[in-house]
GUBATI-874475 format. One record per atom (N, C-alpha, C, O): z, x, y. Coordinates in steps of 0.02 Angstrom, whole numbers, plus 50000, padded with zeros to 5 digits. Each point is the difference from the previous one (the first is absolute). Example, Ala and Ser with C-alpha at 12.3 -4.5 7.8 and 13.67 -1.06 7.14 Angstrom:
GUBATI-874475
503905066049716/500004995550059/500005004550060/500335005249999/499314993050054/500035004250059/500374996150055/500085002550055/
***
This chain:
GUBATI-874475
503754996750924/499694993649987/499515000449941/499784995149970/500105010150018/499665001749920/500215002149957/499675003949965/500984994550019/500364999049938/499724996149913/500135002449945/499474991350072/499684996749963/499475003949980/499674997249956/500185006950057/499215004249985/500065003449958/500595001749994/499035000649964/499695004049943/500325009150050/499935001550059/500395002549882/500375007450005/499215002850040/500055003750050/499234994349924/499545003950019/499954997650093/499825003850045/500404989249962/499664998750062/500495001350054/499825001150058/500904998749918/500515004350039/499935006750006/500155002050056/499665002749904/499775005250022/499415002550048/499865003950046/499944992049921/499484999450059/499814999150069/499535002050035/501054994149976/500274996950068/500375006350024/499845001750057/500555001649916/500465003150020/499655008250028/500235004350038/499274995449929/499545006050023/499464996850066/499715003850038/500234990849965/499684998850056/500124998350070/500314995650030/499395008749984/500185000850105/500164996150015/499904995249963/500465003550096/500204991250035/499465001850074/500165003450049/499064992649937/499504998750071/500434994850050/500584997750002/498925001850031/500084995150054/500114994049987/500324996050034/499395003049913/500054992450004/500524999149914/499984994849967/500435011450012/500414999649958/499795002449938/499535003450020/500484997249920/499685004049940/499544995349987/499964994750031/499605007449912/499294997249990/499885006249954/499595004350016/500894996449909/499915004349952/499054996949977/499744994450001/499985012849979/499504996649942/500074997549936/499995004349956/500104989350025/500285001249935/499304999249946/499554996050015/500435007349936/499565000449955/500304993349934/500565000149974/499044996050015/500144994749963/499915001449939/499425001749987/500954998349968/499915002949909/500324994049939/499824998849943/500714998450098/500204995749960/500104992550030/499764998750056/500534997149913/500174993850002/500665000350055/500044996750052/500455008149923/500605003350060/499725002350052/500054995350040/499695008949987/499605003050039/499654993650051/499985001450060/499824993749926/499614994350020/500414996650038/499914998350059/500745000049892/500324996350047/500535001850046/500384996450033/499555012549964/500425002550058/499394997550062/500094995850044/499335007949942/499635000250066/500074991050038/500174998250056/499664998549895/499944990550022/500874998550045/500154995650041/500275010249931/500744998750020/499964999050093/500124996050046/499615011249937/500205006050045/499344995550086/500144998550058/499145000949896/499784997950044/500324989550027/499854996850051/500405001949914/500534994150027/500425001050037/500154995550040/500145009649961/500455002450064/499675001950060/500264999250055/499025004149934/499665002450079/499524995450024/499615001850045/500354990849926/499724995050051/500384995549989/499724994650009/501095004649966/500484994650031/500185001350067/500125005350030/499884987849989/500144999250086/500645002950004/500405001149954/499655000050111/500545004950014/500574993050022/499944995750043/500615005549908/500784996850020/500094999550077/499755003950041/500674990749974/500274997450059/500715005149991/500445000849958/499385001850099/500675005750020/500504995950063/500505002850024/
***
């Protein structure tokens, strides 16, 4: 699901543990790319959860 993201913030992801409550990489903000992975990424972890 992080396909759209910046090569740095997929890596990033990909090195980070899966917690309890799912990953929660640190991301360090440097660019304009970088910004709008994190704004992505945090849009996905407080959209309401889909009707299953």
């Amino acid at each position: 699901m992080i396909s759209p993201c910046s090569r740095y913030t997929q890596a990033l992801f990909k090195q980070t543990s899966t917690g309890a409550f799912g990953k929660s990489p640190p991301i360090e903000v440097t660019s304009e790319e970088i910004l709008h992975d994190a704004q992505l990424l945090i849009a996905l972890r407080v959209a309401p959860p889909t009707s299953r």
